[in-house]
N, CA, C and O atoms as a GROMACS GRO file, in nm:
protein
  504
    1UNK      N    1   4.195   1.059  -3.532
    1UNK     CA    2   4.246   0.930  -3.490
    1UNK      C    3   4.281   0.929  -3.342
    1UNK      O    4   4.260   0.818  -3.293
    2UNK      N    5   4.322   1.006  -3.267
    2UNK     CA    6   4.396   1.044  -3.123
    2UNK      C    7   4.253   1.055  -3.060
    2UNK      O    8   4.243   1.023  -2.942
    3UNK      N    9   4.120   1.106  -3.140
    3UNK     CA   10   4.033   1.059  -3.030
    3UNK      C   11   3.970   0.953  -2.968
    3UNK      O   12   3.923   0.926  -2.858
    4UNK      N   13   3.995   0.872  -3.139
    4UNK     CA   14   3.942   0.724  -3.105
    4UNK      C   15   4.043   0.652  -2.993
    4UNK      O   16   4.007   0.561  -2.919
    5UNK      N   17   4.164   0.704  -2.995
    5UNK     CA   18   4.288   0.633  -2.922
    5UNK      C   19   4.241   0.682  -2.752
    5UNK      O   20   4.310   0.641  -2.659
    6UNK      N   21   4.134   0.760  -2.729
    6UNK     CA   22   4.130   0.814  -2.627
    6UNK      C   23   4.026   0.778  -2.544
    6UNK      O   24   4.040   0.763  -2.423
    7UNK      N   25   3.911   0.762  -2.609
    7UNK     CA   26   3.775   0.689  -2.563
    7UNK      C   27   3.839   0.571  -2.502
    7UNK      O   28   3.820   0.579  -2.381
    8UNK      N   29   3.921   0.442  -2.538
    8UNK     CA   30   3.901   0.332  -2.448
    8UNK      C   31   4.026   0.373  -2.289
    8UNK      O   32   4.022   0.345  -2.169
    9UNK      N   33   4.118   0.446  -2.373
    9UNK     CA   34   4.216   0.510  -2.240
    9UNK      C   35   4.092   0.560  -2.072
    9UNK      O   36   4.094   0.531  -1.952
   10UNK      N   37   4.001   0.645  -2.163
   10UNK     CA   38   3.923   0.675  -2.039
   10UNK      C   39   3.856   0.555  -1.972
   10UNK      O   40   3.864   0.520  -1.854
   11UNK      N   41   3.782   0.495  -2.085
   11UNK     CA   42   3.720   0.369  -1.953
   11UNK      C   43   3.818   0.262  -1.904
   11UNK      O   44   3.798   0.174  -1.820
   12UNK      N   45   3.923   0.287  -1.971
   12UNK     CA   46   4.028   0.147  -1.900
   12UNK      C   47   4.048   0.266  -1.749
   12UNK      O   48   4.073   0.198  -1.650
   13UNK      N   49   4.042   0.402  -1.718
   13UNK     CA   50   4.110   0.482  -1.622
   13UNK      C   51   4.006   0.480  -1.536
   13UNK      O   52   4.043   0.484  -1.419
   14UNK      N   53   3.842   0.473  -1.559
   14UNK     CA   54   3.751   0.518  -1.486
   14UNK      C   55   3.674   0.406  -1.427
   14UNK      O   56   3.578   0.424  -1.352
   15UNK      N   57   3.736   0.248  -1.475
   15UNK     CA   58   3.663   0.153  -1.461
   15UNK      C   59   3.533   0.154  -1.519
   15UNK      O   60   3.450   0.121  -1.434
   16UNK      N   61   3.478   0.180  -1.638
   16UNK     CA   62   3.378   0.213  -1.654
   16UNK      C   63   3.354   0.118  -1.820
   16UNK      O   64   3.415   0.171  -1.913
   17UNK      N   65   3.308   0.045  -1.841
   17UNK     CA   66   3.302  -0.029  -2.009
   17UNK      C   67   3.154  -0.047  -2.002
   17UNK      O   68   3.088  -0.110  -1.920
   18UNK      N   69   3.107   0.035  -2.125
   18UNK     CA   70   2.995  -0.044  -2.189
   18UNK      C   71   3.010  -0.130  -2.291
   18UNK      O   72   3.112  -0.096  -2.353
   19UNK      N   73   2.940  -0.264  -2.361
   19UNK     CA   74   2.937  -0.353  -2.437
   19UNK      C   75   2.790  -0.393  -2.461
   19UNK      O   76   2.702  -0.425  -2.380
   20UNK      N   77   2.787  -0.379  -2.603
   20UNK     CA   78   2.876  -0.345  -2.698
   20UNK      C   79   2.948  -0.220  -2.732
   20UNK      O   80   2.885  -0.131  -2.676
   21UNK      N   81   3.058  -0.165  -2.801
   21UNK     CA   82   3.096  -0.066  -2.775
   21UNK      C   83   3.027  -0.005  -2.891
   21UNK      O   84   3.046  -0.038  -3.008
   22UNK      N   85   2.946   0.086  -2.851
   22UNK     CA   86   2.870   0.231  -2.901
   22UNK      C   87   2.831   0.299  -2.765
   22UNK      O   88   2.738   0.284  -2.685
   23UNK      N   89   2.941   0.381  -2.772
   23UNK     CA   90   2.967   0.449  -2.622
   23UNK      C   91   2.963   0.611  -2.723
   23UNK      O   92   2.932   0.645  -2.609
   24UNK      N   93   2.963   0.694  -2.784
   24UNK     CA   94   3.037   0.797  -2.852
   24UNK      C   95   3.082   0.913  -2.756
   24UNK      O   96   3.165   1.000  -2.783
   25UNK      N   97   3.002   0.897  -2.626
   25UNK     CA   98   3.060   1.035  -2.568
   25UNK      C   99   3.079   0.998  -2.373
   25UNK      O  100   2.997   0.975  -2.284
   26UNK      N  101   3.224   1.008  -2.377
   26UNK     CA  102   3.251   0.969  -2.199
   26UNK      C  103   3.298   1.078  -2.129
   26UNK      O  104   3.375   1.163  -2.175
   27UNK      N  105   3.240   1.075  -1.981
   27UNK     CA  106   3.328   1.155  -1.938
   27UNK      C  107   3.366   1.118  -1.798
   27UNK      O  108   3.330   1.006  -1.765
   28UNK      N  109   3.426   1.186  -1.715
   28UNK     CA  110   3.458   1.135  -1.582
   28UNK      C  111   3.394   0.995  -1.491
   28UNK      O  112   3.430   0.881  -1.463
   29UNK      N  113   3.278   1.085  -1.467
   29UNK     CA  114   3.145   1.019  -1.433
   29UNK      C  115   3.032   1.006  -1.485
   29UNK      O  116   2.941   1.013  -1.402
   30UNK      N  117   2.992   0.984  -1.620
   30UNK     CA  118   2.890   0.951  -1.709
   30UNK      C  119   2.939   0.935  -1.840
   30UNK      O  120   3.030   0.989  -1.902
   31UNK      N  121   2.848   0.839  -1.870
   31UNK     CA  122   2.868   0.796  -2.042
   31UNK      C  123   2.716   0.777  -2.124
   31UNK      O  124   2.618   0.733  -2.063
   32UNK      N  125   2.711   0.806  -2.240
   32UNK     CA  126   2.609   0.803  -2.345
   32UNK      C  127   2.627   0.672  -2.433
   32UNK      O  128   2.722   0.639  -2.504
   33UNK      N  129   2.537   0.622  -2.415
   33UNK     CA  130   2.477   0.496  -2.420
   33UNK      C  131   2.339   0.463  -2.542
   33UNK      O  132   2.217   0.455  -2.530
   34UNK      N  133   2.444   0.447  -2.669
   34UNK     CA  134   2.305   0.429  -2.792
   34UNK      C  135   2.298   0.303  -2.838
   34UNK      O  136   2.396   0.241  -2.880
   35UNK      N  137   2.172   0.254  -2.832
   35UNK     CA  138   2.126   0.152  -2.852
   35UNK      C  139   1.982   0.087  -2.953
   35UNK      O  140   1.898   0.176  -2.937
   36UNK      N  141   1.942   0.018  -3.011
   36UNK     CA  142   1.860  -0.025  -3.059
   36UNK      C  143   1.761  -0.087  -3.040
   36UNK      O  144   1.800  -0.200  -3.071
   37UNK      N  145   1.597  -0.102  -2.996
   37UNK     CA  146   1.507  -0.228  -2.956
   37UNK      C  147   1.525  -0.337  -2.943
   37UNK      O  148   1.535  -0.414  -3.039
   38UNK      N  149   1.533  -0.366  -2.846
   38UNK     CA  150   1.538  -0.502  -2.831
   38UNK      C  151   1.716  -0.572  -2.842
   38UNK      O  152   1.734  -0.690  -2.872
   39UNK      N  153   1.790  -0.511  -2.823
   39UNK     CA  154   1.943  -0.521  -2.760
   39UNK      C  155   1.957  -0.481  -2.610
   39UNK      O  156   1.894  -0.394  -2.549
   40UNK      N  157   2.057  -0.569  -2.563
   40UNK     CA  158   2.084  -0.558  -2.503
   40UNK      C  159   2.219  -0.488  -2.439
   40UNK      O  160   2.310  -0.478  -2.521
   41UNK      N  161   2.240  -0.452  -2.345
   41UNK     CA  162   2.393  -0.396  -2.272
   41UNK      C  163   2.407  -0.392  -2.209
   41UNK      O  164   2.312  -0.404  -2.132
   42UNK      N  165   2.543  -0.367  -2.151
   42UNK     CA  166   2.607  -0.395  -2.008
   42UNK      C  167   2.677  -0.257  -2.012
   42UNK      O  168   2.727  -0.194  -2.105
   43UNK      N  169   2.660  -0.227  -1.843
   43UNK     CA  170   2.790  -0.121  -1.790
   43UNK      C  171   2.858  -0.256  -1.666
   43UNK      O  172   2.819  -0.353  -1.600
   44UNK      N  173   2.934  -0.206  -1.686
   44UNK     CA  174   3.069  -0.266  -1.589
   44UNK      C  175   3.148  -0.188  -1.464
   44UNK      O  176   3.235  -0.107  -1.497
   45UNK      N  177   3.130  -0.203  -1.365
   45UNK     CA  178   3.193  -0.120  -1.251
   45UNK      C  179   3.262  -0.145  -1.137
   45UNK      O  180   3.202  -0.170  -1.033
   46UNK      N  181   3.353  -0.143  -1.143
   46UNK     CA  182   3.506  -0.158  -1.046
   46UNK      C  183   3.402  -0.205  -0.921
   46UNK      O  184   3.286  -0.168  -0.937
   47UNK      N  185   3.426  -0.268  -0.820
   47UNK     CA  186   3.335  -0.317  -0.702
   47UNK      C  187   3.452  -0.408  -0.595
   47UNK      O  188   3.531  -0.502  -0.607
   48UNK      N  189   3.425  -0.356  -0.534
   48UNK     CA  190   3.500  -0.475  -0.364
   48UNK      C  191   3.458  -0.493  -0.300
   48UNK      O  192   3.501  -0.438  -0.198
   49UNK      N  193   3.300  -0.607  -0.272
   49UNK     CA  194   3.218  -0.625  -0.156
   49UNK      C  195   3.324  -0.674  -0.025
   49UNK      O  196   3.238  -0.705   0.057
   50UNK      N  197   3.423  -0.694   0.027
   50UNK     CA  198   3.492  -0.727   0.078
   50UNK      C  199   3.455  -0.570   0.162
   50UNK      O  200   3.411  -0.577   0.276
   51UNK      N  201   3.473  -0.449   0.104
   51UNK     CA  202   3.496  -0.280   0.173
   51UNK      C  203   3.303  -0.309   0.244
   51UNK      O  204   3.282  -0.211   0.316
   52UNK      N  205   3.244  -0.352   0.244
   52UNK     CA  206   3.113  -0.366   0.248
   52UNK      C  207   3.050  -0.300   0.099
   52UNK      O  208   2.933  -0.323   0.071
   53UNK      N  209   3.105  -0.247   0.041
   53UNK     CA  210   3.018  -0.115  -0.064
   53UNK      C  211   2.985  -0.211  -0.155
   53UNK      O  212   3.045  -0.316  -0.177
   54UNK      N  213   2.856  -0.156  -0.224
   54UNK     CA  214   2.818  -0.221  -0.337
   54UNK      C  215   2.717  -0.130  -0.440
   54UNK      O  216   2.666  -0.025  -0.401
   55UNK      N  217   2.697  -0.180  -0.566
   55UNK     CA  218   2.664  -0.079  -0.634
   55UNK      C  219   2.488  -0.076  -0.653
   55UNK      O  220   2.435  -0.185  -0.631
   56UNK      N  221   2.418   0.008  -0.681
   56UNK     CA  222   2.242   0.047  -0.650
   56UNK      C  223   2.216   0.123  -0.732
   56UNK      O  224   2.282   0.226  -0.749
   57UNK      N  225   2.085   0.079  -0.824
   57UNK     CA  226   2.037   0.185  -0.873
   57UNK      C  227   1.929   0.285  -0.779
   57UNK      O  228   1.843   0.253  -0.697
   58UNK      N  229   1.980   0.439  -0.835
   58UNK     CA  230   1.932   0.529  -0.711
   58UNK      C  231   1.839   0.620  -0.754
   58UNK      O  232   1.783   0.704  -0.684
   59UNK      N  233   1.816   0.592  -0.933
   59UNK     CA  234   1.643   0.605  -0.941
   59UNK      C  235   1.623   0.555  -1.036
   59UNK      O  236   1.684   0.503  -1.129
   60UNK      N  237   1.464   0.590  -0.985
   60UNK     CA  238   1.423   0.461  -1.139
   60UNK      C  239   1.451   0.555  -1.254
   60UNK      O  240   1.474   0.674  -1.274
   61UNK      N  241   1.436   0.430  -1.329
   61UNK     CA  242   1.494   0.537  -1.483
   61UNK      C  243   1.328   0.496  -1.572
   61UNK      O  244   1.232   0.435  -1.524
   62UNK      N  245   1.338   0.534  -1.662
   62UNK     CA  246   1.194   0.529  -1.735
   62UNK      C  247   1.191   0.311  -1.763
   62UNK      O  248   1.271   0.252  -1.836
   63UNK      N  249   1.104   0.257  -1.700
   63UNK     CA  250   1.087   0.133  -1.760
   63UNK      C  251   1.024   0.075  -1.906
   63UNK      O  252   1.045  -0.042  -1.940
   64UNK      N  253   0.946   0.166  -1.988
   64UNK     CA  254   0.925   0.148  -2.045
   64UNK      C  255   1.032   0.176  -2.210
   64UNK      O  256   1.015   0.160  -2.330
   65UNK      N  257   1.124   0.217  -2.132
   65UNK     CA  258   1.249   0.230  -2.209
   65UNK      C  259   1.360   0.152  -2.234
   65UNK      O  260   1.407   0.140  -2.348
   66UNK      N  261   1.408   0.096  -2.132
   66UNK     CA  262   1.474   0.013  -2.039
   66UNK      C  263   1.439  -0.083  -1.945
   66UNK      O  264   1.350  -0.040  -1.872
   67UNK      N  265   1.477  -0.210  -1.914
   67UNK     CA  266   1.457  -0.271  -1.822
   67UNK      C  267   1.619  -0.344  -1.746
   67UNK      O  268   1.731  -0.338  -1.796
   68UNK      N  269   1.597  -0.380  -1.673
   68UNK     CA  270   1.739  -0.457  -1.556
   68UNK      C  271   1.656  -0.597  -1.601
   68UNK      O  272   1.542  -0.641  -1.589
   69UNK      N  273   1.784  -0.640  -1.658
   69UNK     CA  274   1.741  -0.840  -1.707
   69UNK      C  275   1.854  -0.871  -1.561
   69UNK      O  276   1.803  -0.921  -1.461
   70UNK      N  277   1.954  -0.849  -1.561
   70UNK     CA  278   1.993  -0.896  -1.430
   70UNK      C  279   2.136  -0.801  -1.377
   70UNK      O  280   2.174  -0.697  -1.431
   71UNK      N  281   2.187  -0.853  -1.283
   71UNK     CA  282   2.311  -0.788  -1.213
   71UNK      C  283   2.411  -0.876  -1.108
   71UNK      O  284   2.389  -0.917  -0.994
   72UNK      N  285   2.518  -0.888  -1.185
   72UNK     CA  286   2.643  -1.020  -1.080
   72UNK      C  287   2.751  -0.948  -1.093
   72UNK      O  288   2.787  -0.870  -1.181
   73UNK      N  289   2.810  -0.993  -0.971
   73UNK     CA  290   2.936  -0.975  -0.931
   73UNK      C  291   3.034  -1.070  -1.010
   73UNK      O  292   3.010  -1.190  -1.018
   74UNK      N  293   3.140  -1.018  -1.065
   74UNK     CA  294   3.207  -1.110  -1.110
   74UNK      C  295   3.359  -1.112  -1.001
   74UNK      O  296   3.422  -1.012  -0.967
   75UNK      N  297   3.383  -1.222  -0.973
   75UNK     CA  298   3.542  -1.210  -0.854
   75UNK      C  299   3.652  -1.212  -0.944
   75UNK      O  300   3.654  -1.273  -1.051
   76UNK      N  301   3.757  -1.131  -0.889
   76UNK     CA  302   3.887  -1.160  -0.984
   76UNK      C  303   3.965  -1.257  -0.993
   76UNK      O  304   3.985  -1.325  -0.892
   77UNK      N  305   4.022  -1.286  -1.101
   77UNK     CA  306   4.116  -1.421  -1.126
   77UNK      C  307   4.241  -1.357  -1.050
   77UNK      O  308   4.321  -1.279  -1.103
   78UNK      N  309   4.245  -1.403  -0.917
   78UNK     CA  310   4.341  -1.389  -0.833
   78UNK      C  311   4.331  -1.475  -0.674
   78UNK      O  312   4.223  -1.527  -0.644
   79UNK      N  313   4.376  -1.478  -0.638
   79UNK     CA  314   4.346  -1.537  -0.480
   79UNK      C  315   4.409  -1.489  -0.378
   79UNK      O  316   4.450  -1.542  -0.275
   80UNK      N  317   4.416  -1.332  -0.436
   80UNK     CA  318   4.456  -1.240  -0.287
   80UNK      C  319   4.334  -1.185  -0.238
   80UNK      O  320   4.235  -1.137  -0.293
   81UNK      N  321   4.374  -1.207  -0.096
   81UNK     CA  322   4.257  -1.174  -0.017
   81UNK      C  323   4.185  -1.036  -0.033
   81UNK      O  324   4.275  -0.966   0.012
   82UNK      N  325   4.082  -0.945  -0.068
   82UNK     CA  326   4.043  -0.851  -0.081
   82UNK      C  327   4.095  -0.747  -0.161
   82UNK      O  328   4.134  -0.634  -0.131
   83UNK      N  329   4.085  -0.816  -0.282
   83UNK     CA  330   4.080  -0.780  -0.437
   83UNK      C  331   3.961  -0.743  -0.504
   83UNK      O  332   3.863  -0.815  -0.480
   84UNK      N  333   3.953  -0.691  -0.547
   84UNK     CA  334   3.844  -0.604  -0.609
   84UNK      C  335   3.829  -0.679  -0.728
   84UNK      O  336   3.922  -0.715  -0.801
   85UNK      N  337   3.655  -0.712  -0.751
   85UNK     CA  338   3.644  -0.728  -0.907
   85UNK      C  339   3.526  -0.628  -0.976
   85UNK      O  340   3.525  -0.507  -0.959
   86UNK      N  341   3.435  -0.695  -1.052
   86UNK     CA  342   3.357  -0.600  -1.127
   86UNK      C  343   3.200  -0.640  -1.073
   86UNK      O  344   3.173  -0.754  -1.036
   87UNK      N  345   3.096  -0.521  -1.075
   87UNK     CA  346   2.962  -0.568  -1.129
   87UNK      C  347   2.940  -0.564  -1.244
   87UNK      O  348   2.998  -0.482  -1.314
   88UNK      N  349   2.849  -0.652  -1.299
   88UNK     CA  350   2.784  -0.609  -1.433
   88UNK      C  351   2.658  -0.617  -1.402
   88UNK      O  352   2.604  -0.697  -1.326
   89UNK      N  353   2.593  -0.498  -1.487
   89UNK     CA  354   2.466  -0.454  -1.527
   89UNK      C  355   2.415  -0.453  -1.655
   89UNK      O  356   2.477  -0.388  -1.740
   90UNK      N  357   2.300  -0.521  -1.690
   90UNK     CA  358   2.257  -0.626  -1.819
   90UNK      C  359   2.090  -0.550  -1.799
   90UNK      O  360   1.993  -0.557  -1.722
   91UNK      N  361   2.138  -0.468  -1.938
   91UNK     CA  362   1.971  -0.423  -1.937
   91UNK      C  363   1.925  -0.458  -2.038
   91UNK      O  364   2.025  -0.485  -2.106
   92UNK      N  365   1.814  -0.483  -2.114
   92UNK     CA  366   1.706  -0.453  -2.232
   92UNK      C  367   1.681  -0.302  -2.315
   92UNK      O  368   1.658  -0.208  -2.238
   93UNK      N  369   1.682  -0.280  -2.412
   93UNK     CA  370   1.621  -0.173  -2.480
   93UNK      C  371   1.493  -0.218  -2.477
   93UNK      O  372   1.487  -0.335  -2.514
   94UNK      N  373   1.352  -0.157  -2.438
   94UNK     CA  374   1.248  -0.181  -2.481
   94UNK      C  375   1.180  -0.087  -2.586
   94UNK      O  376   1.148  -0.128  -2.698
   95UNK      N  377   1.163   0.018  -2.552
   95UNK     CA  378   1.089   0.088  -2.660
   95UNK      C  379   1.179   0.190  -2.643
   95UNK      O  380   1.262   0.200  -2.552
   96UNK      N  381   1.152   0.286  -2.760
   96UNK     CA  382   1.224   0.412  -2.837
   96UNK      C  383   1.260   0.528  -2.723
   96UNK      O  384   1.184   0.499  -2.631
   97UNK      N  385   1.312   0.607  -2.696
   97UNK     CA  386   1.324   0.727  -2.606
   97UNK      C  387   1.472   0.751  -2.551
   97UNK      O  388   1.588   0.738  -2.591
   98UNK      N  389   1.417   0.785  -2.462
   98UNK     CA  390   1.584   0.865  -2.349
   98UNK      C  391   1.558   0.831  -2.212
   98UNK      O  392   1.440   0.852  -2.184
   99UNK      N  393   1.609   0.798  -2.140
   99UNK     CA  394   1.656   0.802  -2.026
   99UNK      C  395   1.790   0.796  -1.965
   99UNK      O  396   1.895   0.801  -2.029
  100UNK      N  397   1.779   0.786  -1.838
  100UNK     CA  398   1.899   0.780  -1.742
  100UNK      C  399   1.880   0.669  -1.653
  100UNK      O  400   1.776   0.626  -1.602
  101UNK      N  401   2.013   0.624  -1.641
  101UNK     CA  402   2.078   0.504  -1.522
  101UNK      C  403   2.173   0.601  -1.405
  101UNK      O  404   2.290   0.641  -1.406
  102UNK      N  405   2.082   0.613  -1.327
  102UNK     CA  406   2.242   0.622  -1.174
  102UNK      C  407   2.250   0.493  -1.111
  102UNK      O  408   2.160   0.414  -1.080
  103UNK      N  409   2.376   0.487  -1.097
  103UNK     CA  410   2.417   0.402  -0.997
  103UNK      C  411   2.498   0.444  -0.915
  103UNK      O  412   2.589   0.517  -0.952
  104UNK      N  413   2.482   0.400  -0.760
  104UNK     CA  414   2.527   0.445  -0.681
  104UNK      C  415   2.633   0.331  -0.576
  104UNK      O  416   2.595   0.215  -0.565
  105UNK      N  417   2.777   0.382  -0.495
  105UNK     CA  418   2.815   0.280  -0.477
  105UNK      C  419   2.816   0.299  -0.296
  105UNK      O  420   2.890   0.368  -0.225
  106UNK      N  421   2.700   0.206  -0.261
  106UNK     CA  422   2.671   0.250  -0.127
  106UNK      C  423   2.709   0.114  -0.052
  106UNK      O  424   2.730   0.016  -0.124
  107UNK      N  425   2.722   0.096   0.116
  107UNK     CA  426   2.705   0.001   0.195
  107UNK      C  427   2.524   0.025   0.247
  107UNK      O  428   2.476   0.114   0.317
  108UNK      N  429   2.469  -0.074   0.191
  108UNK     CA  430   2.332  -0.046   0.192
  108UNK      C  431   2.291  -0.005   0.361
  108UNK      O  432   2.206   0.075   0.400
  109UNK      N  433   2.365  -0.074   0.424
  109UNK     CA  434   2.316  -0.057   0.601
  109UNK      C  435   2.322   0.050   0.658
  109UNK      O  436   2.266   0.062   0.768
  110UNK      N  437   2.415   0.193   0.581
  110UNK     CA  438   2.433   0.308   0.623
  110UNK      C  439   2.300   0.419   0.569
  110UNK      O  440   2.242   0.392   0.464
  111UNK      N  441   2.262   0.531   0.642
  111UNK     CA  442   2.130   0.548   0.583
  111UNK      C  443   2.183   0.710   0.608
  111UNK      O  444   2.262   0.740   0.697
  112UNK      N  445   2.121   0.811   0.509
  112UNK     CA  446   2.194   0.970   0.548
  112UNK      C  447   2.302   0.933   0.544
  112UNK      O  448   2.354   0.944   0.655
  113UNK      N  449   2.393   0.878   0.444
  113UNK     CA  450   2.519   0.926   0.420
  113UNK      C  451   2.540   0.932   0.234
  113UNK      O  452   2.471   0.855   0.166
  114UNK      N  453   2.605   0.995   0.189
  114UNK     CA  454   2.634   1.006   0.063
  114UNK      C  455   2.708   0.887  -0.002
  114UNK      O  456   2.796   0.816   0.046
  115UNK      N  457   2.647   0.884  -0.131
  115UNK     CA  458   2.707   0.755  -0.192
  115UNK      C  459   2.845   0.773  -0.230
  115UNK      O  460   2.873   0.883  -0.278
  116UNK      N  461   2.963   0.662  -0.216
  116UNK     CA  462   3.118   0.696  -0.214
  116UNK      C  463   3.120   0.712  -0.363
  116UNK      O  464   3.235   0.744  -0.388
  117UNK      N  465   3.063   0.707  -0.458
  117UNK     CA  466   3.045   0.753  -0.600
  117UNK      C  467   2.933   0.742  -0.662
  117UNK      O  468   2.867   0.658  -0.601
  118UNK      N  469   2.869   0.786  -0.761
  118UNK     CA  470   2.790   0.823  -0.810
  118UNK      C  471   2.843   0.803  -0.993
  118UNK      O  472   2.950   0.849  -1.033
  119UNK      N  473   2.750   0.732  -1.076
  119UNK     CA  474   2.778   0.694  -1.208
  119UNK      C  475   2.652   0.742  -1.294
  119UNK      O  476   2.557   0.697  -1.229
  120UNK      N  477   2.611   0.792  -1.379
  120UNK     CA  478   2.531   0.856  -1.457
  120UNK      C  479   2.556   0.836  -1.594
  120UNK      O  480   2.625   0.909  -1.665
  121UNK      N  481   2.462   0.673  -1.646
  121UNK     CA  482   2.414   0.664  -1.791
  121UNK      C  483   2.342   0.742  -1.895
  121UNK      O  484   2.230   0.692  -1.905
  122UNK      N  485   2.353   0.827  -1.965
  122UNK     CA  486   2.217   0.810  -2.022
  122UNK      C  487   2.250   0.739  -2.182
  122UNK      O  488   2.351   0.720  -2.250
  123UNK      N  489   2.099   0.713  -2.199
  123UNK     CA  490   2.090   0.580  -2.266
  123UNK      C  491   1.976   0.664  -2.369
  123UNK      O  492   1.891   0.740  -2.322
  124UNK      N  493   1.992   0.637  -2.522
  124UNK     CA  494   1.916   0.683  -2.568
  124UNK      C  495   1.884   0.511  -2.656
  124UNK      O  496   1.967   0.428  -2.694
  125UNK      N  497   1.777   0.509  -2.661
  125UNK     CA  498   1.682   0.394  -2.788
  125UNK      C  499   1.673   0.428  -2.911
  125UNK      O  500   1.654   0.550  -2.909
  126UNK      N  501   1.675   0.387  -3.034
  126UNK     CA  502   1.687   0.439  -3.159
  126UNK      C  503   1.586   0.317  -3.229
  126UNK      O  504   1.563   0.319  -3.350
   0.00000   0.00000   0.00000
């Protein structure tokens, strides 16, 4: 029971939610991601285009597995100036397999510099 109590503690700490929740295994910086044909899901990630940074996928992941249906910024219900809200990322299951999602949280205009974090899906199809 204390583990189930523990899985949402981490993504409320890491900024990190997938939906629907079939997440079974998280950790710092990556989460496992099971899903079915033809469903869809979202990862969710802390974001402040205000800092310039924003979030990128930083390789392709298998397409015939997965696809990106889309990606928005959502702003926070607040009206202080340079508040942080979320991206969401809205993919497709297409066909059966494994892959991986990185995302990376870069100011795209900087080039040779390391991304200020680094996020690592993997996503299996069932």
């Amino acid at each position: 029971m204390k583990t189930l109590l523990i899985i949402p503690v981490i993504l409320l700490l890491t900024g990190c939610t997938c939906t629907p929740v079939y997440t079974p295994e998280i950790t710092e910086d990556s989460a496992i991601i099971t899903t079915k044909v033809g469903e869809e899901f979202t990862i969710t990630l802390d974001s402040n285009p205000t800092t310039g940074y924003q979030w990128k996928i930083s390789d392709d992941f298998t397409e015939g597995i997965v696809k990106l249906v889309k990606s928005e910024y959502v702003a926070p219900d607040t009206e202080m100036v340079g508040a942080g809200g979320k991206e969401v990322w809205t993919f497709k299951a297409l066909g059966l397999g494994e892959t991986v999602i990185d995302l990376e949280y870069v100011r795209p205009w900087e080039t040779g510099i390391e991304p200020e974090v680094v996020k690592s899906f993997g996503v299996t199809v069932e």
